[in-house]
C-alpha positions as CSV (number, residue, x, y, z in Angstrom):
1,X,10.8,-2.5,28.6
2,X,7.9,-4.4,30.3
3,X,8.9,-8.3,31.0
4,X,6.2,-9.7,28.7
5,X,3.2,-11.6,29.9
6,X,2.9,-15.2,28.2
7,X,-0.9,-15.3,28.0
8,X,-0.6,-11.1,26.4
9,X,-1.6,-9.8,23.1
10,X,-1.1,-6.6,21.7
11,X,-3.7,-6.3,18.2
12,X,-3.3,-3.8,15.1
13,X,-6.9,-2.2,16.0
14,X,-8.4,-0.3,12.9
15,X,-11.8,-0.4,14.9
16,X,-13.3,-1.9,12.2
17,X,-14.9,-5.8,11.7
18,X,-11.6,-8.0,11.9
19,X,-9.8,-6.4,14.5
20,X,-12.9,-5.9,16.9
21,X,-13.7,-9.3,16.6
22,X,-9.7,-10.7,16.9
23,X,-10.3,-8.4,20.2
24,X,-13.2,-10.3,21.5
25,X,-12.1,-14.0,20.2
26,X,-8.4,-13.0,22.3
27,X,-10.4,-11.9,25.4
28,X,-12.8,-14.6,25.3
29,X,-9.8,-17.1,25.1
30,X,-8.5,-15.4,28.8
31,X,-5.2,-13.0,27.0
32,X,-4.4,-9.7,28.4
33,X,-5.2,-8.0,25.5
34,X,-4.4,-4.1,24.1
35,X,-4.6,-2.1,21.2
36,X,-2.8,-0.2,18.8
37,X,-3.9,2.0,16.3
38,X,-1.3,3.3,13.1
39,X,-1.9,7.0,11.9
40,X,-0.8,6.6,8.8
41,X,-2.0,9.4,7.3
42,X,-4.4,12.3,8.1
43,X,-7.7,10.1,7.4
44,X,-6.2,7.5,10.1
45,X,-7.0,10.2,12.7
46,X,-11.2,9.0,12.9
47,X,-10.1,5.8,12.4
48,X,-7.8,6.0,15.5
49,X,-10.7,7.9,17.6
50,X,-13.4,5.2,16.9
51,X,-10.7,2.4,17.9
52,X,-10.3,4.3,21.2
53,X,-14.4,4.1,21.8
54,X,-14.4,0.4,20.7
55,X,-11.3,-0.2,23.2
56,X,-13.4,1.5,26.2
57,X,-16.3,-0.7,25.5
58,X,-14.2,-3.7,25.2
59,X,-12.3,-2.6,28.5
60,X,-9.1,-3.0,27.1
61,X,-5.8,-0.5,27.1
62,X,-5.6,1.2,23.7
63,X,-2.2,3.2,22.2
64,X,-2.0,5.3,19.1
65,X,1.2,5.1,17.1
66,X,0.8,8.6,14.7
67,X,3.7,6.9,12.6
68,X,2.6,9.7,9.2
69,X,6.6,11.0,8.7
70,X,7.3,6.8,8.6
71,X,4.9,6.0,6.5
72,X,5.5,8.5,4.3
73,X,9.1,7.8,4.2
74,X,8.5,3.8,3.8
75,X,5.9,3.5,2.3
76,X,4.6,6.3,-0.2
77,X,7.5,7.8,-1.4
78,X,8.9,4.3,-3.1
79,X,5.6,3.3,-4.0
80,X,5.6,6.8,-6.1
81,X,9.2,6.4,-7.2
82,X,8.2,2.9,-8.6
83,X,5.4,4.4,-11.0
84,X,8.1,7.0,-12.3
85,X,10.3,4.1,-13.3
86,X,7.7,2.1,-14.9
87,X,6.9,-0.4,-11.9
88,X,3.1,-1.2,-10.8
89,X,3.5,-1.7,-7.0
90,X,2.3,-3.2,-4.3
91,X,2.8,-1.2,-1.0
92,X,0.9,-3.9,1.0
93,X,3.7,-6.0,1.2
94,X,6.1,-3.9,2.0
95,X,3.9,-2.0,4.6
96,X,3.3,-5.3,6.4
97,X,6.4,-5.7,7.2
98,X,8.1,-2.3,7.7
99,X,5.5,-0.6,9.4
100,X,2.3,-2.4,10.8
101,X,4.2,-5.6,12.1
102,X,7.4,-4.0,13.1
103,X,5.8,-1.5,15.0
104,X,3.0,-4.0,16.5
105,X,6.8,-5.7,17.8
106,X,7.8,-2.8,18.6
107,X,5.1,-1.4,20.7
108,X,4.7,-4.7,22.2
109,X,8.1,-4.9,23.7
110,X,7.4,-1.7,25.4
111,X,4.1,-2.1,26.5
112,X,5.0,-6.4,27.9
113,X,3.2,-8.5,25.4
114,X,4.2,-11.7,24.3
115,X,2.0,-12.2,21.1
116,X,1.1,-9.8,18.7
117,X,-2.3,-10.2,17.0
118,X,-3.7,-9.1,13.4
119,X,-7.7,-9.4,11.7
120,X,-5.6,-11.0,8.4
121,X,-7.5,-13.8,7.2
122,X,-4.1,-16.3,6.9
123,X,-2.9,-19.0,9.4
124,X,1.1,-19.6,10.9
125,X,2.2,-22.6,11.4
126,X,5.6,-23.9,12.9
127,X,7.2,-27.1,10.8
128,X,11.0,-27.9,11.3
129,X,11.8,-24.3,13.5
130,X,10.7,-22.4,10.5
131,X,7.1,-20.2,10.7
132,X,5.2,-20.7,8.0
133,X,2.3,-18.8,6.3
134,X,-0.9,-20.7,5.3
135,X,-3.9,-19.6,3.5
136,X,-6.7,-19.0,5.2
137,X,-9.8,-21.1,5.3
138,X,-12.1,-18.4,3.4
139,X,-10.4,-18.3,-0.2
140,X,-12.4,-15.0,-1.0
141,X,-10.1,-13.4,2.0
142,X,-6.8,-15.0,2.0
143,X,-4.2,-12.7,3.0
144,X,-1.4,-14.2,2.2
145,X,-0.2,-12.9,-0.8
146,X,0.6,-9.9,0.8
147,X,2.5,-11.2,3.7
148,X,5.2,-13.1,2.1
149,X,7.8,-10.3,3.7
150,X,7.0,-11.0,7.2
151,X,10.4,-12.2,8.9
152,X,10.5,-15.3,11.2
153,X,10.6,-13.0,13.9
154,X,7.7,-11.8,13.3
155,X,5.9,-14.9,12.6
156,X,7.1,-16.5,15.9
157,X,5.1,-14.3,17.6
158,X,1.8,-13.4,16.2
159,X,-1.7,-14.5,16.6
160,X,-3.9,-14.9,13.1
161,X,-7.4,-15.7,15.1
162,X,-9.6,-15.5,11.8
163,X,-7.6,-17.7,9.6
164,X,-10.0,-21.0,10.2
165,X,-12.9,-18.5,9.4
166,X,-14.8,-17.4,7.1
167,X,-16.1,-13.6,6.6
168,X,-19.7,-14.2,7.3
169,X,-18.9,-16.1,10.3
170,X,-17.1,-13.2,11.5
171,X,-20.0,-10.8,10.7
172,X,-22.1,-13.3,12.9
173,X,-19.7,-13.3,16.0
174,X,-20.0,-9.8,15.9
175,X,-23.7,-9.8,16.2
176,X,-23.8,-12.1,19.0
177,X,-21.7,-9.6,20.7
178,X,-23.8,-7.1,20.4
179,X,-21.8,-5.4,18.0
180,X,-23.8,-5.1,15.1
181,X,-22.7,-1.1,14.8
182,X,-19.4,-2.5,13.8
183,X,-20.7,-5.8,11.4
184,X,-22.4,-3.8,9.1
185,X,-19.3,-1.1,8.7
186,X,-17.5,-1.2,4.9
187,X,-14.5,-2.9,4.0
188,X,-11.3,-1.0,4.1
189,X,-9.0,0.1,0.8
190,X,-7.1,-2.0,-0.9
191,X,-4.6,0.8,-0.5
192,X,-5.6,2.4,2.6
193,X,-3.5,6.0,1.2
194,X,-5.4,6.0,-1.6
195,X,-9.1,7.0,-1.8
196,X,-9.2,7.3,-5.4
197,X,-7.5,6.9,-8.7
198,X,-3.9,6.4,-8.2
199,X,-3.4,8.7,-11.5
200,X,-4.6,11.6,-9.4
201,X,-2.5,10.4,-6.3
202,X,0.6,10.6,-8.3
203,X,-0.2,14.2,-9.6
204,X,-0.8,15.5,-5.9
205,X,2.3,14.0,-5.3
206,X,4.6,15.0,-8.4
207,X,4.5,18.7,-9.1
208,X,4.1,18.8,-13.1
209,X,4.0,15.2,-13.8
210,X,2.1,15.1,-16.9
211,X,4.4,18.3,-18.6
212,X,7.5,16.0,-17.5
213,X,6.4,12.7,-18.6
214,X,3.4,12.7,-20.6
215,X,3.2,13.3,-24.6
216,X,5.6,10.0,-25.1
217,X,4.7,7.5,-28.0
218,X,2.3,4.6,-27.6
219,X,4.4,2.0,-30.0
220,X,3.8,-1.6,-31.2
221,X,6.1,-4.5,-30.9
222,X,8.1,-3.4,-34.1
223,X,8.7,-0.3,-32.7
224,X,6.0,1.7,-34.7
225,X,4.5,4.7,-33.2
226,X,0.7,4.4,-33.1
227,X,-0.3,7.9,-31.1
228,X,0.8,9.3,-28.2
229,X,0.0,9.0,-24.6
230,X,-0.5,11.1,-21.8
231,X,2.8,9.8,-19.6
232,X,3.7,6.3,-18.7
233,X,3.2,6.3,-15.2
234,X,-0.6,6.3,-15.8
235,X,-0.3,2.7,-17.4
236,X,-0.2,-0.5,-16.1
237,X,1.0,-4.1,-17.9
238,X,-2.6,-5.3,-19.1
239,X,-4.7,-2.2,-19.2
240,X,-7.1,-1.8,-22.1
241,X,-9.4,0.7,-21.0
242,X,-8.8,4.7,-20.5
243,X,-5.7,4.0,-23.3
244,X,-7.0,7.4,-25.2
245,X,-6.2,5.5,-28.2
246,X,-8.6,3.8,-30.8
247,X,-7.1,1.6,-33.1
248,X,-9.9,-0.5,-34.7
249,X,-8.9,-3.3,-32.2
250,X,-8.8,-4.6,-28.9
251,X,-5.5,-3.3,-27.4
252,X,-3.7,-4.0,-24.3
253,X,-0.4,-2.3,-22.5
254,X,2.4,-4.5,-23.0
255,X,5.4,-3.4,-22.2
256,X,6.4,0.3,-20.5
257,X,9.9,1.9,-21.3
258,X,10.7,4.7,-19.1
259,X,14.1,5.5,-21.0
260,X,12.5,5.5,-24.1
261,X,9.3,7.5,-22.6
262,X,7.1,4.7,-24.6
263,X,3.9,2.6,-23.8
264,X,3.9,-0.8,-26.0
265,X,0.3,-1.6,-27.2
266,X,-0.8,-4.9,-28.5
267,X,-3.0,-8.2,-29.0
268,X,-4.3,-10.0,-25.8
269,X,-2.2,-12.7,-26.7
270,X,1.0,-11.0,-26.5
271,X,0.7,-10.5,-23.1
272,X,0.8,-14.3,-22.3
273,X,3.9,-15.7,-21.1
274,X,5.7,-19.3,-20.0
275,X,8.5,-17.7,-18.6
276,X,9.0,-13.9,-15.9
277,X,12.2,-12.7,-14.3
278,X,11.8,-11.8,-10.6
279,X,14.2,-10.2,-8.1
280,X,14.8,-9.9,-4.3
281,X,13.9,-13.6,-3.4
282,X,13.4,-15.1,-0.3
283,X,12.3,-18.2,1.1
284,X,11.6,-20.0,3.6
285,X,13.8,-23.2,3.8
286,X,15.6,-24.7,0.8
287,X,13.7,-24.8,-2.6
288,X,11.1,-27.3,-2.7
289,X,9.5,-29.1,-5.5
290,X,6.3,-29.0,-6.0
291,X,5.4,-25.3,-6.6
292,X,2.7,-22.8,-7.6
293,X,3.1,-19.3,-7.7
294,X,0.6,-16.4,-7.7
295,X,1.7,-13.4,-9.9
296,X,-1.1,-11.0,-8.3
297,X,-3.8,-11.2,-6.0
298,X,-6.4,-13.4,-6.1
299,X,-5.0,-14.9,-9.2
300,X,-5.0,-18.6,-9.1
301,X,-2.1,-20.5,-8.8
302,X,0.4,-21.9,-11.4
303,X,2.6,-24.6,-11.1
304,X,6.1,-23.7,-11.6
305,X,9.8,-25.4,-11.8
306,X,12.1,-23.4,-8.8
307,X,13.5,-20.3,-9.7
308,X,17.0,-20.1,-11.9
309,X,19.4,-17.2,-11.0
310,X,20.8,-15.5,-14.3
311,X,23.7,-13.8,-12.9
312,X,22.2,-10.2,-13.1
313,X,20.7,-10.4,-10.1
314,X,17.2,-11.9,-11.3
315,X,16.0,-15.5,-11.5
316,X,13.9,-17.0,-14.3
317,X,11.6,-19.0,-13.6
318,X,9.3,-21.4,-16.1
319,X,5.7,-21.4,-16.0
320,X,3.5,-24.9,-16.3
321,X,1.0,-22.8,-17.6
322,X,0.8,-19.5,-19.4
323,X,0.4,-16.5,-17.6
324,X,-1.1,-13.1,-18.4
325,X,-0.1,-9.7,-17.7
326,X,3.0,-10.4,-16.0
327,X,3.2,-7.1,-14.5
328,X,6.8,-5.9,-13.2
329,X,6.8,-4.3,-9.6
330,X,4.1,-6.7,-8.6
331,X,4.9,-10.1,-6.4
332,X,5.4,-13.5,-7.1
333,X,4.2,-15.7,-4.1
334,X,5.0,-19.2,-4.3
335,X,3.5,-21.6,-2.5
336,X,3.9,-25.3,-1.6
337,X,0.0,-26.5,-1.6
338,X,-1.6,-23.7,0.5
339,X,1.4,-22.7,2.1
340,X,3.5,-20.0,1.5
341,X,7.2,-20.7,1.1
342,X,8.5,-18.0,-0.9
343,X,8.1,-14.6,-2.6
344,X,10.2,-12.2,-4.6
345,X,9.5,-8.9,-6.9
346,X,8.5,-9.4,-10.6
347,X,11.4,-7.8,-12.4
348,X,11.8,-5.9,-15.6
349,X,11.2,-9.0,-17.8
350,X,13.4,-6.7,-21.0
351,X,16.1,-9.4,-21.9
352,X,14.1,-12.6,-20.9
353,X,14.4,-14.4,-24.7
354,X,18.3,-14.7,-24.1
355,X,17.3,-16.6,-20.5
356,X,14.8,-18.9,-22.5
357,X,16.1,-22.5,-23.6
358,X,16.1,-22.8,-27.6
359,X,13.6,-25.7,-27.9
360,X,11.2,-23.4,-26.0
Protein backbone atom coordinates (compact mmCIF):
# COMPACT_ATOMS: atom_id res chain seq x y z
CA UNK A 1 0.00 0.00 0.00
CA UNK A 2 1.07 3.43 -1.22
CA UNK A 3 1.29 6.09 1.88
CA UNK A 4 -1.45 8.39 0.59
CA UNK A 5 -0.94 11.91 -0.76
CA UNK A 6 -3.18 14.51 1.17
CA UNK A 7 -3.85 16.79 -1.88
CA UNK A 8 -4.86 12.98 -4.03
CA UNK A 9 -8.07 11.96 -5.51
CA UNK A 10 -8.96 8.87 -6.95
CA UNK A 11 -12.67 9.39 -9.10
CA UNK A 12 -15.34 6.63 -10.15
CA UNK A 13 -14.67 7.57 -14.02
CA UNK A 14 -17.68 6.37 -16.27
CA UNK A 15 -16.21 8.80 -19.07
CA UNK A 16 -19.26 10.33 -19.25
CA UNK A 17 -20.45 14.26 -18.27
CA UNK A 18 -20.12 14.17 -14.31
CA UNK A 19 -17.11 12.30 -13.90
CA UNK A 20 -15.10 14.13 -16.75
CA UNK A 21 -15.96 17.30 -15.33
CA UNK A 22 -15.34 16.16 -11.31
CA UNK A 23 -11.87 15.26 -13.30
CA UNK A 24 -11.18 18.67 -14.52
CA UNK A 25 -12.82 20.77 -11.39
CA UNK A 26 -10.12 18.24 -9.08
CA UNK A 27 -7.25 19.07 -11.44
CA UNK A 28 -8.00 22.59 -11.71
CA UNK A 29 -8.15 22.83 -7.91
CA UNK A 30 -4.12 21.43 -7.96
CA UNK A 31 -5.14 17.24 -6.67
CA UNK A 32 -3.21 14.38 -7.99
CA UNK A 33 -5.89 13.02 -9.59
CA UNK A 34 -6.65 9.21 -11.11
CA UNK A 35 -9.29 7.17 -12.40
CA UNK A 36 -11.12 4.16 -12.06
CA UNK A 37 -13.41 2.53 -14.11
CA UNK A 38 -16.07 -0.60 -12.69
CA UNK A 39 -16.87 -3.41 -15.35
CA UNK A 40 -19.82 -4.32 -14.11
CA UNK A 41 -21.05 -6.09 -16.69
CA UNK A 42 -20.18 -6.91 -20.35
CA UNK A 43 -21.64 -3.39 -21.69
CA UNK A 44 -19.12 -1.67 -19.07
CA UNK A 45 -16.33 -2.82 -21.34
CA UNK A 46 -16.81 0.57 -24.06
CA UNK A 47 -17.56 2.37 -21.23
CA UNK A 48 -14.24 1.51 -19.64
CA UNK A 49 -12.28 2.09 -23.12
CA UNK A 50 -13.71 5.62 -23.64
CA UNK A 51 -12.68 6.48 -19.94
CA UNK A 52 -9.21 5.37 -20.76
CA UNK A 53 -9.10 7.95 -23.95
CA UNK A 54 -10.76 10.75 -21.76
CA UNK A 55 -7.97 9.86 -18.99
CA UNK A 56 -5.09 10.31 -21.77
CA UNK A 57 -6.40 13.57 -22.86
CA UNK A 58 -6.77 14.66 -19.33
CA UNK A 59 -3.22 13.36 -18.55
CA UNK A 60 -4.16 11.57 -15.69
CA UNK A 61 -3.45 7.68 -14.54
CA UNK A 62 -6.49 5.57 -15.29
CA UNK A 63 -7.31 1.72 -13.60
CA UNK A 64 -9.97 -0.65 -14.60
CA UNK A 65 -11.57 -2.68 -11.81
CA UNK A 66 -13.50 -5.66 -14.18
CA UNK A 67 -15.44 -6.40 -10.83
CA UNK A 68 -18.58 -8.60 -13.17
CA UNK A 69 -18.28 -12.02 -10.78
CA UNK A 70 -18.85 -9.08 -7.69
CA UNK A 71 -21.35 -7.44 -9.08
CA UNK A 72 -23.16 -10.24 -10.02
CA UNK A 73 -22.82 -11.76 -6.71
CA UNK A 74 -23.85 -8.33 -4.77
CA UNK A 75 -25.74 -6.89 -6.69
CA UNK A 76 -27.92 -8.80 -9.37
CA UNK A 77 -28.58 -11.88 -7.77
CA UNK A 78 -30.51 -10.24 -4.61
CA UNK A 79 -31.94 -7.74 -6.64
CA UNK A 80 -33.59 -10.86 -8.61
CA UNK A 81 -34.16 -12.84 -5.50
CA UNK A 82 -36.16 -9.69 -4.15
CA UNK A 83 -38.75 -9.73 -7.23
CA UNK A 84 -39.31 -13.64 -6.53
CA UNK A 85 -40.38 -12.74 -3.02
CA UNK A 86 -42.51 -9.90 -3.93
CA UNK A 87 -40.07 -6.98 -3.20
CA UNK A 88 -39.54 -3.89 -5.81
CA UNK A 89 -35.80 -3.07 -5.31
CA UNK A 90 -33.55 -0.68 -5.52
CA UNK A 91 -30.01 -1.91 -6.34
CA UNK A 92 -28.65 1.63 -6.32
CA UNK A 93 -28.32 1.78 -2.86
CA UNK A 94 -26.94 -1.09 -2.16
CA UNK A 95 -24.46 -0.87 -5.14
CA UNK A 96 -23.22 2.42 -3.71
CA UNK A 97 -22.06 1.11 -1.03
CA UNK A 98 -20.88 -2.53 -1.64
CA UNK A 99 -19.31 -2.01 -4.77
CA UNK A 100 -18.64 1.50 -6.38
CA UNK A 101 -17.51 3.24 -3.01
CA UNK A 102 -15.85 0.29 -1.34
CA UNK A 103 -13.90 -0.43 -4.20
CA UNK A 104 -13.10 3.44 -5.01
CA UNK A 105 -11.57 2.77 -0.97
CA UNK A 106 -10.28 0.06 -1.90
CA UNK A 107 -8.43 0.93 -4.94
CA UNK A 108 -7.44 4.06 -3.40
CA UNK A 109 -5.56 2.59 -0.58
CA UNK A 110 -3.53 0.77 -3.09
CA UNK A 111 -2.87 3.14 -5.58
CA UNK A 112 -2.01 6.27 -2.28
CA UNK A 113 -5.01 8.51 -2.48
CA UNK A 114 -6.35 10.26 0.27
CA UNK A 115 -9.84 11.41 -1.15
CA UNK A 116 -11.98 9.52 -3.20
CA UNK A 117 -14.19 11.45 -5.63
CA UNK A 118 -17.72 10.78 -7.34
CA UNK A 119 -19.97 12.98 -10.30
CA UNK A 120 -23.18 12.42 -7.61
CA UNK A 121 -24.98 15.54 -7.50
CA UNK A 122 -25.12 15.51 -3.22
CA UNK A 123 -22.91 17.46 -0.72
CA UNK A 124 -20.98 15.90 2.75
CA UNK A 125 -20.76 17.75 5.48
CA UNK A 126 -18.96 17.12 8.94
CA UNK A 127 -21.21 18.31 12.16
CA UNK A 128 -20.37 16.88 15.65
CA UNK A 129 -17.61 13.95 14.12
CA UNK A 130 -20.47 12.54 12.27
CA UNK A 131 -20.45 12.88 8.01
CA UNK A 132 -23.41 13.90 6.87
CA UNK A 133 -25.21 13.74 3.42
CA UNK A 134 -26.86 16.89 2.04
CA UNK A 135 -28.94 17.43 -0.98
CA UNK A 136 -27.50 18.83 -3.69
CA UNK A 137 -28.12 22.34 -4.94
CA UNK A 138 -29.87 21.14 -8.38
CA UNK A 139 -33.16 19.39 -6.92
CA UNK A 140 -33.78 17.81 -10.48
CA UNK A 141 -30.41 15.76 -9.63
CA UNK A 142 -30.16 15.14 -6.06
CA UNK A 143 -28.53 12.01 -5.31
CA UNK A 144 -29.16 11.45 -2.09
CA UNK A 145 -31.77 9.17 -1.83
CA UNK A 146 -29.67 6.57 -3.03
CA UNK A 147 -26.77 7.10 -0.77
CA UNK A 148 -28.23 6.74 2.53
CA UNK A 149 -25.93 3.30 2.91
CA UNK A 150 -22.62 4.98 2.65
CA UNK A 151 -20.69 4.28 6.04
CA UNK A 152 -18.88 7.10 7.87
CA UNK A 153 -15.87 5.75 6.54
CA UNK A 154 -16.72 6.32 3.42
CA UNK A 155 -18.02 9.75 3.86
CA UNK A 156 -14.87 10.92 5.66
CA UNK A 157 -13.10 10.63 2.78
CA UNK A 158 -14.81 11.53 -0.40
CA UNK A 159 -15.11 14.57 -2.63
CA UNK A 160 -18.83 15.47 -4.07
CA UNK A 161 -17.41 18.52 -6.46
CA UNK A 162 -21.00 19.00 -8.26
CA UNK A 163 -23.12 19.19 -5.32
CA UNK A 164 -23.33 23.33 -5.33
CA UNK A 165 -24.15 22.81 -9.15
CA UNK A 166 -26.56 22.61 -11.22
CA UNK A 167 -26.66 20.22 -14.53
CA UNK A 168 -26.56 22.91 -17.01
CA UNK A 169 -23.69 24.55 -15.35
CA UNK A 170 -21.90 21.36 -15.69
CA UNK A 171 -22.82 20.98 -19.36
CA UNK A 172 -21.27 24.60 -19.74
CA UNK A 173 -17.91 23.84 -17.83
CA UNK A 174 -17.54 21.12 -20.13
CA UNK A 175 -17.75 23.34 -23.09
CA UNK A 176 -15.32 25.80 -21.92
CA UNK A 177 -13.03 22.88 -21.75
CA UNK A 178 -13.27 22.08 -24.96
CA UNK A 179 -15.15 19.12 -24.23
CA UNK A 180 -18.23 19.51 -25.93
CA UNK A 181 -17.85 15.61 -27.46
CA UNK A 182 -18.59 14.67 -23.92
CA UNK A 183 -21.47 17.51 -22.93
CA UNK A 184 -23.75 16.54 -25.42
CA UNK A 185 -23.41 12.52 -24.46
CA UNK A 186 -26.85 10.88 -22.88
CA UNK A 187 -27.59 10.27 -19.42
CA UNK A 188 -26.82 6.99 -17.93
CA UNK A 189 -29.58 4.23 -16.68
CA UNK A 190 -31.27 4.38 -13.83
CA UNK A 191 -30.23 0.81 -13.54
CA UNK A 192 -27.04 0.74 -15.31
CA UNK A 193 -27.65 -3.64 -15.78
CA UNK A 194 -30.72 -3.05 -17.18
CA UNK A 195 -31.25 -1.75 -20.78
CA UNK A 196 -34.76 -2.63 -20.93
CA UNK A 197 -37.78 -3.90 -19.20
CA UNK A 198 -36.96 -5.52 -16.01
CA UNK A 199 -39.75 -8.17 -16.90
CA UNK A 200 -37.45 -9.44 -19.57
CA UNK A 201 -34.37 -9.09 -17.24
CA UNK A 202 -35.87 -11.42 -14.90
CA UNK A 203 -36.76 -14.07 -17.63
CA UNK A 204 -33.08 -14.14 -18.94
CA UNK A 205 -32.29 -14.54 -15.54
CA UNK A 206 -34.83 -17.24 -14.28
CA UNK A 207 -35.02 -20.23 -16.48
CA UNK A 208 -39.07 -20.83 -16.71
CA UNK A 209 -40.21 -18.06 -14.61
CA UNK A 210 -43.56 -17.48 -16.07
CA UNK A 211 -44.45 -21.71 -16.02
CA UNK A 212 -43.26 -21.38 -12.21
CA UNK A 213 -44.90 -18.36 -11.14
CA UNK A 214 -47.24 -17.02 -13.46
CA UNK A 215 -51.15 -18.10 -13.88
CA UNK A 216 -51.80 -16.90 -10.01
CA UNK A 217 -55.12 -14.98 -9.12
CA UNK A 218 -55.43 -11.26 -9.39
CA UNK A 219 -57.78 -10.81 -6.11
CA UNK A 220 -59.60 -7.79 -4.38
CA UNK A 221 -59.39 -6.75 -0.90
CA UNK A 222 -62.12 -9.37 0.20
CA UNK A 223 -60.25 -11.96 -1.23
CA UNK A 224 -62.30 -12.33 -4.43
CA UNK A 225 -60.63 -13.64 -7.49
CA UNK A 226 -61.01 -11.18 -10.38
CA UNK A 227 -58.78 -13.02 -13.35
CA UNK A 228 -55.53 -14.18 -13.35
CA UNK A 229 -52.19 -12.80 -13.91
CA UNK A 230 -49.16 -13.69 -15.64
CA UNK A 231 -46.76 -14.14 -12.27
CA UNK A 232 -46.24 -11.73 -9.51
CA UNK A 233 -42.86 -10.75 -10.07
CA UNK A 234 -43.94 -8.71 -13.09
CA UNK A 235 -45.93 -6.30 -10.70
CA UNK A 236 -45.12 -3.52 -8.72
CA UNK A 237 -47.21 -1.77 -5.56
CA UNK A 238 -49.05 1.05 -7.77
CA UNK A 239 -49.03 -0.16 -11.27
CA UNK A 240 -52.11 0.35 -13.40
CA UNK A 241 -50.96 -0.13 -16.72
CA UNK A 242 -49.91 -3.62 -18.58
CA UNK A 243 -52.31 -5.28 -15.61
CA UNK A 244 -53.88 -7.63 -18.58
CA UNK A 245 -57.00 -7.15 -16.82
CA UNK A 246 -60.12 -4.86 -17.59
CA UNK A 247 -62.39 -4.44 -15.02
CA UNK A 248 -64.67 -1.40 -16.00
CA UNK A 249 -62.44 0.68 -13.68
CA UNK A 250 -59.41 2.28 -12.85
CA UNK A 251 -57.33 -0.43 -11.05
CA UNK A 252 -54.08 -0.28 -9.29
CA UNK A 253 -51.68 -3.24 -7.64
CA UNK A 254 -52.05 -3.13 -4.10
CA UNK A 255 -50.77 -5.55 -2.33
CA UNK A 256 -48.49 -8.80 -3.76
CA UNK A 257 -48.57 -12.22 -1.80
CA UNK A 258 -45.90 -14.48 -2.93
CA UNK A 259 -47.26 -17.48 -0.61
CA UNK A 260 -50.50 -17.20 -1.79
CA UNK A 261 -49.13 -16.61 -5.56
CA UNK A 262 -51.75 -13.50 -5.65
CA UNK A 263 -51.74 -9.86 -7.03
CA UNK A 264 -54.38 -7.47 -4.97
CA UNK A 265 -56.15 -5.02 -7.39
CA UNK A 266 -57.95 -2.02 -6.25
CA UNK A 267 -59.13 1.77 -6.11
CA UNK A 268 -56.50 4.59 -6.19
CA UNK A 269 -57.41 5.38 -2.87
CA UNK A 270 -56.58 2.17 -1.26
CA UNK A 271 -53.20 2.63 -1.91
CA UNK A 272 -52.89 5.74 0.38
CA UNK A 273 -51.53 5.22 3.72
CA UNK A 274 -50.68 7.32 7.24
CA UNK A 275 -48.74 4.60 8.52
CA UNK A 276 -45.48 1.89 6.60
CA UNK A 277 -43.36 -0.66 8.41
CA UNK A 278 -39.67 -0.48 7.47
CA UNK A 279 -36.65 -2.62 8.38
CA UNK A 280 -32.79 -2.49 8.59
CA UNK A 281 -32.53 1.10 9.98
CA UNK A 282 -29.76 3.15 10.40
CA UNK A 283 -28.94 6.54 11.34
CA UNK A 284 -26.79 8.82 11.76
CA UNK A 285 -26.70 10.21 15.40
CA UNK A 286 -29.65 9.77 17.86
CA UNK A 287 -33.20 10.30 16.44
CA UNK A 288 -34.06 13.76 15.88
CA UNK A 289 -37.26 15.57 15.70
CA UNK A 290 -38.18 17.27 13.00
CA UNK A 291 -38.36 14.69 10.17
CA UNK A 292 -39.33 14.08 6.56
CA UNK A 293 -38.97 11.06 4.76
CA UNK A 294 -38.85 10.22 1.03
CA UNK A 295 -40.49 6.80 0.21
CA UNK A 296 -38.97 6.73 -3.45
CA UNK A 297 -37.06 8.91 -5.59
CA UNK A 298 -37.82 12.11 -6.41
CA UNK A 299 -40.92 11.94 -4.27
CA UNK A 300 -41.29 14.89 -2.12
CA UNK A 301 -40.88 14.78 1.32
CA UNK A 302 -43.29 13.96 4.26
CA UNK A 303 -43.01 14.91 7.60
CA UNK A 304 -42.93 12.08 9.93
CA UNK A 305 -42.87 11.33 13.90
CA UNK A 306 -39.39 8.96 14.52
CA UNK A 307 -39.64 5.49 13.85
CA UNK A 308 -41.36 2.92 16.61
CA UNK A 309 -39.78 -0.58 16.82
CA UNK A 310 -42.61 -3.35 17.06
CA UNK A 311 -40.59 -6.15 18.27
CA UNK A 312 -40.54 -8.20 15.00
CA UNK A 313 -37.79 -6.59 13.81
CA UNK A 314 -39.57 -3.58 11.89
CA UNK A 315 -40.41 -0.09 13.06
CA UNK A 316 -43.71 1.83 12.33
CA UNK A 317 -43.61 4.89 11.62
CA UNK A 318 -46.62 7.66 11.25
CA UNK A 319 -47.02 9.75 8.34
CA UNK A 320 -48.06 13.69 8.62
CA UNK A 321 -49.36 13.24 5.47
CA UNK A 322 -50.75 10.43 3.40
CA UNK A 323 -48.63 8.50 1.23
CA UNK A 324 -49.17 6.55 -1.94
CA UNK A 325 -47.93 3.46 -3.18
CA UNK A 326 -45.94 2.50 -0.28
CA UNK A 327 -43.93 0.04 -2.17
CA UNK A 328 -42.10 -2.78 0.01
CA UNK A 329 -38.30 -3.31 -1.02
CA UNK A 330 -37.97 0.34 -1.81
CA UNK A 331 -36.16 2.98 0.73
CA UNK A 332 -37.25 5.23 3.20
CA UNK A 333 -34.80 8.22 3.44
CA UNK A 334 -35.35 10.52 6.20
CA UNK A 335 -34.11 13.64 6.36
CA UNK A 336 -33.65 16.53 8.79
CA UNK A 337 -34.34 19.66 6.34
CA UNK A 338 -32.14 18.83 3.37
CA UNK A 339 -29.95 16.56 5.18
CA UNK A 340 -29.93 13.09 5.26
CA UNK A 341 -29.98 11.47 8.66
CA UNK A 342 -31.40 8.17 8.16
CA UNK A 343 -32.69 5.42 5.89
CA UNK A 344 -33.95 1.90 6.23
CA UNK A 345 -35.93 -0.76 3.73
CA UNK A 346 -39.74 -0.43 3.41
CA UNK A 347 -40.88 -3.78 4.84
CA UNK A 348 -43.74 -6.06 4.07
CA UNK A 349 -46.39 -3.71 5.55
CA UNK A 350 -48.95 -7.32 6.06
CA UNK A 351 -49.84 -6.98 9.87
CA UNK A 352 -49.56 -3.05 10.03
CA UNK A 353 -53.46 -2.49 11.49
CA UNK A 354 -52.39 -4.43 14.80
CA UNK A 355 -49.23 -1.63 15.07
CA UNK A 356 -51.88 1.25 14.41
CA UNK A 357 -53.22 3.20 17.63
CA UNK A 358 -57.21 2.69 17.89
CA UNK A 359 -58.20 6.36 17.57
CA UNK A 360 -56.37 6.26 14.30
Amino acid sequence: MTKPVKKSVLVGMSGGIDSTAVCCMLLEQGYRVEGLTFVTCDSGLDAAADAALLATRLGIPHHVADVRVRFRETVVNPFVDSYLSGLTPNPCVNCNRLVKFALLEEWADRLGCHHIATGHYVKVQENGGKYYIVTGDDDRKDQSYFLWRLTQQQLSRVLFPLGGMEKPQVVEYLDSKGMQHVSRGGESMEVCFIPGDYRDFLRENVPGIDARFGDGAFVDSAGRVLGRHKGYPFYTIGQRKGLGIALGYPAYVIKINPAKNTVMLGSEEQLVAHYMLVEEPEWTGGLPDGLTVRVRYRSRPIGCDAPVPTGDGRWLVRLHIPASAITPGQSAVFYRGNTVVGGAFIADQRGINQWIPEND
